[in-house]
C-alpha positions in Angstrom: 8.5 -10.4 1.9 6.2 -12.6 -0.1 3.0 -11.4 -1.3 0.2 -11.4 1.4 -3.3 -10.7 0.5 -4.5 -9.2 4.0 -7.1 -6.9 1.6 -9.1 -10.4 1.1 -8.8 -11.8 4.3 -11.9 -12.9 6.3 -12.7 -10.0 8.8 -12.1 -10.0 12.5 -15.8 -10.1 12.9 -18.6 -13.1 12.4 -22.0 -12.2 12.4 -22.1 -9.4 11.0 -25.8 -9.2 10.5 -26.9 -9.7 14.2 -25.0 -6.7 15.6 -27.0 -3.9 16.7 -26.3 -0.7 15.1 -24.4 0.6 17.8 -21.8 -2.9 17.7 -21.6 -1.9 14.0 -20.8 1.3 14.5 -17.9 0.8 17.2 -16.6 -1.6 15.4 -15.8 -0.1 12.2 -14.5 2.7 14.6 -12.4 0.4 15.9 -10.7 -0.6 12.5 -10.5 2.9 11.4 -8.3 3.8 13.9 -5.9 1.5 12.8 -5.8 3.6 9.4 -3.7 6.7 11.1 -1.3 4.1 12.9 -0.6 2.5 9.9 0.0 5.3 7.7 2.3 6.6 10.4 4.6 3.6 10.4 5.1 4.8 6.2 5.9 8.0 6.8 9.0 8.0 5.5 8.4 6.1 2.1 5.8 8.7 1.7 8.0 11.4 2.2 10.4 10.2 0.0 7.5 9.6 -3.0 6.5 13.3 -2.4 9.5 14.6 -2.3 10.0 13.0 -6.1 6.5 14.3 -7.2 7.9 17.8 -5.9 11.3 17.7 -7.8 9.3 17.3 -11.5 6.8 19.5 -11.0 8.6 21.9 -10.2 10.5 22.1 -13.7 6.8 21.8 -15.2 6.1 18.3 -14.9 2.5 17.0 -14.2 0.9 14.6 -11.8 -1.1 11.5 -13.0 -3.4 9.4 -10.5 -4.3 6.1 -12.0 -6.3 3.1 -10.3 -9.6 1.5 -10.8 -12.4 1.2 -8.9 -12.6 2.8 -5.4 -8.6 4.0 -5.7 -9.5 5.3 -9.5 -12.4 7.7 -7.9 -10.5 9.0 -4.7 -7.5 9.6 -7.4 -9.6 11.8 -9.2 -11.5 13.1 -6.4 -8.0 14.8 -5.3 -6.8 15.6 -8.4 -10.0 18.0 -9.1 -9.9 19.5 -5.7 -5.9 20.7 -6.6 -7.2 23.8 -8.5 -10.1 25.8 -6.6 -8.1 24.6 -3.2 -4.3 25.5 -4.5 -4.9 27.8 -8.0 -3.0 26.0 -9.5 -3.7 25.2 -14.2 -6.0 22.5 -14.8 -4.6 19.5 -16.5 -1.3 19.8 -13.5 -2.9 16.9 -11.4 -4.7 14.5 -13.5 -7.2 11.6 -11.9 -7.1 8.5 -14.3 -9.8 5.5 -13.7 -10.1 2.3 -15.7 -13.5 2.4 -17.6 -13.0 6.0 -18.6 -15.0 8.8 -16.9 -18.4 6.1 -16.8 -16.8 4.3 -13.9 -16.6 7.6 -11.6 -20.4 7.1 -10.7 -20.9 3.8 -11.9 -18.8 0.0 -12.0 -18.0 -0.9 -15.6 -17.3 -4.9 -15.4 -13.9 -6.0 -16.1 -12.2 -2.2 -16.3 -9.6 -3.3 -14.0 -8.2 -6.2 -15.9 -7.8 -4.7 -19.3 -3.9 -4.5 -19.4 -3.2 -2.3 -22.4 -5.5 0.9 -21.5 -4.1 2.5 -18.4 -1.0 3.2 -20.7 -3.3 4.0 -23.7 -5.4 6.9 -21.1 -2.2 8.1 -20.4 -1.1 8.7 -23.8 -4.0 10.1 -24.5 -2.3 13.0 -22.1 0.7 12.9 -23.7 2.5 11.4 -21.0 6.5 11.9 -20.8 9.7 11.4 -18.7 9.0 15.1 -17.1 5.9 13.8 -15.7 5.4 11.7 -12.7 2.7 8.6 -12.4 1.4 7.5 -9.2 -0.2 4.1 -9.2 -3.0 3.5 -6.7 -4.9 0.1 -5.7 -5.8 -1.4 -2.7 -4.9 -5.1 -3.6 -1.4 -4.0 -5.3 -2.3 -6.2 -8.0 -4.6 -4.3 -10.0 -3.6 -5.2 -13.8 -4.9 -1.8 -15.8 -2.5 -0.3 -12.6 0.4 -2.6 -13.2 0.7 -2.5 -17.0 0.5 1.3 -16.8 3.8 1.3 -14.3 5.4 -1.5 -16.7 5.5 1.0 -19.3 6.1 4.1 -17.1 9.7 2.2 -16.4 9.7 1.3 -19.9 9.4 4.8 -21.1 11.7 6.2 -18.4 8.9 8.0 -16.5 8.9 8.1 -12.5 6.3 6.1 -10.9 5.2 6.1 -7.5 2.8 3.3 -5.8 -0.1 3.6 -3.0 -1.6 -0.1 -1.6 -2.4 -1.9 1.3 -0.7 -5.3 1.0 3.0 -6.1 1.4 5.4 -7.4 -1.1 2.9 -6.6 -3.7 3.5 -6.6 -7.4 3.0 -3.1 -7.6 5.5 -2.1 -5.2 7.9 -4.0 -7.3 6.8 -1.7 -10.4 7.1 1.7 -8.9 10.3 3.8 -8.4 8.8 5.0 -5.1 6.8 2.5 -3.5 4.2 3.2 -0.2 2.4 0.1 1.3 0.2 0.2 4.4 -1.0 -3.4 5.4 -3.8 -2.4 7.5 -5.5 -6.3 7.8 -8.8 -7.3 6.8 -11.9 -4.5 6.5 -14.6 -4.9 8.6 -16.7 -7.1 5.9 -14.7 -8.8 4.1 -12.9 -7.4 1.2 -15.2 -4.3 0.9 -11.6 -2.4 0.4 -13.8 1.2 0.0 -13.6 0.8 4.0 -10.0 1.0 5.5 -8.3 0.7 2.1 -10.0 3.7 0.9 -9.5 6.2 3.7 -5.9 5.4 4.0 -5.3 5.8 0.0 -7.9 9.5 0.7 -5.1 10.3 3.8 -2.2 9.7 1.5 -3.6 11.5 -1.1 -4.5 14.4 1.1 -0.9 14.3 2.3 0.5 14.1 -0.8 -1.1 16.9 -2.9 -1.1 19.3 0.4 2.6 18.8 0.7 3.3 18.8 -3.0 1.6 22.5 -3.1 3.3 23.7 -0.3 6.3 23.0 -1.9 5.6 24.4 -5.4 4.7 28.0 -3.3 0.8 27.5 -3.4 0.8 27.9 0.6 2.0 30.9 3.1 1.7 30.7 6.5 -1.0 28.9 6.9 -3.3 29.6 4.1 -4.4 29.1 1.0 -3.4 32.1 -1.1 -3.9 31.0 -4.4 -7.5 29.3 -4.3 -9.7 30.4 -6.7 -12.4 33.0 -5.8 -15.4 30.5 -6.5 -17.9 31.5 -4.3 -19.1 33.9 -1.5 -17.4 31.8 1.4 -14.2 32.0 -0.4 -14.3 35.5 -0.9 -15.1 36.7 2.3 -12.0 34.1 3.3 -9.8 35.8 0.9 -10.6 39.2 1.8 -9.9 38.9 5.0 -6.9 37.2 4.5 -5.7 40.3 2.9 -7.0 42.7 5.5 -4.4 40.7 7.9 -1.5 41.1 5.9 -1.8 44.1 4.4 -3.3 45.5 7.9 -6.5 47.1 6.2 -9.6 47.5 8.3 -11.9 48.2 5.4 -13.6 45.5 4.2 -14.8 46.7 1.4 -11.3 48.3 0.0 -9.7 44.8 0.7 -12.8 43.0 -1.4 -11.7 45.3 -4.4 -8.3 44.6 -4.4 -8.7 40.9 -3.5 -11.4 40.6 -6.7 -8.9 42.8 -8.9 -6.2 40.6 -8.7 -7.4 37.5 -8.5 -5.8 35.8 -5.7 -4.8 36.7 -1.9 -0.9 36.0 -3.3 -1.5 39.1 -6.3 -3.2 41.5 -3.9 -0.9 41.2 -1.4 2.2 41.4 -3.5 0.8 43.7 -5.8 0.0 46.6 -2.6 2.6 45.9 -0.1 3.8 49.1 1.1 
């Protein structure tokens, strides 16, 4: 399948700036409901990347995000959310941007196109072949993205892919390649529309089902999240009061806060 830029194309929509707010807003709707159906029809490529993520991490490999612009931010927008929401070190899921930590709030001109630093910020980590890189970029041609995968194969490290055209040059790169066409956005490409909440669904799918399968999950819940505030807490405790079948709230607080995490106090006091 040749290349297709469907991220640039001209939206469905012409006059934009006479619609009432109420066309706007339908319409928009109407394209982000083609953002689920899309992802569905990549299900299983996405299985198949997180299945790989899942294999090195759990021998102790580490999970890089790395993308520019919108994909750069929601990269490390997920990777920071990993530890209060799973418990799991710091430094295991690692958000990369081109431009350096600047270009999370604001633009910094020409970041994308500089080849040589996506592999330099990953060196910077002390990237190796027991760590897995996962490219993300709307386009799939993103050249700080690209470069960084280059290398990755280079270096013998597994790289996966996120975009939303087909037959990109990034797919070609990556070991474990997802693309979701999804047409043009609503104003043309403005690619934080569609483009961003499929790469923020894939990403959600991806670290969820990652942590599942490193143990971070039982049941339902989140037994390792870190006891950050007061809404966690009282989440955690009671938690605990269902599986170890306490009714005091208060004892239940006092082990939960002793040990750390719902996981600990429950294993620790099982009887």
């Amino acid at each position: 399948m040749g290349f297709e830029k469907l991220t640039e194309a001209d939206s469905l929509y012409r006059h934009i700036e006479s619609m009432t707010t109420m066309e706007v807003l339908q319409h928009i709707n109407t394209e982000d409901q083609k953002v689920a159906l899309a992802i569905s029809r990549s299900l299983d490529a996405v299985a198949c990347l997180i299945d790989a993520i899942a294999d090195k991490m759990l021998v102790g490999g580490r999970l890089f995000y790395i993308g520019a612009g919108t994909s750069g931010r929601l990269g490390i927008l997920d990777a920071s959310e990993c530890t209060p929401t799973f418990g799991v070190p710091p430094g295991l899921v690692i958000g990369i941007i081109a431009g350096g930590e600047q270009a999370v709030r604001n633009a910094v001109e020409f970041a994308e196109d500089n080849m040589e630093q996506g592999w330099a910020d990953l060196q910077d980590h002390e990237v190796s072949e027991k760590d897995f890189v996962l490219g993300l970029s709307a386009s799939g041609a993103t050249p700080f993205v690209m470069h960084a995968l280059e290398k990755c194969r280079e270096h013998h490290i597994a790289s996966g892919s996120i975009c939303c055209n087909p037959g990109s040059p990034i797919s070609a790169l990556a070991d474990y390649a997802v693309e979701v066409p999804l047409g043009p956005e609503f104003i043309s490409g403005s690619t934080r529309m569609k483009a961003g909440t499929a790469q923020k669904m894939l990403l959600n799918m991806i670290s969820t089902a990652v942590m599942i399968q490193l143990g971070r999950v039982e049941d339902n819940k989140m037994v390792h999240m870190q006891l950050s505030n007061e809404k966690l807490i009282d989440r955690g405790v009671k938690m605990v009061m269902k599986k170890l079948g306490l009714t005091d709230y208060d004892a239940a607080r006092e082990l939960l806060l002793k040990h750390g995490s719902v996981k600990k106090a429950t294993f620790h006091n099982r009887t």
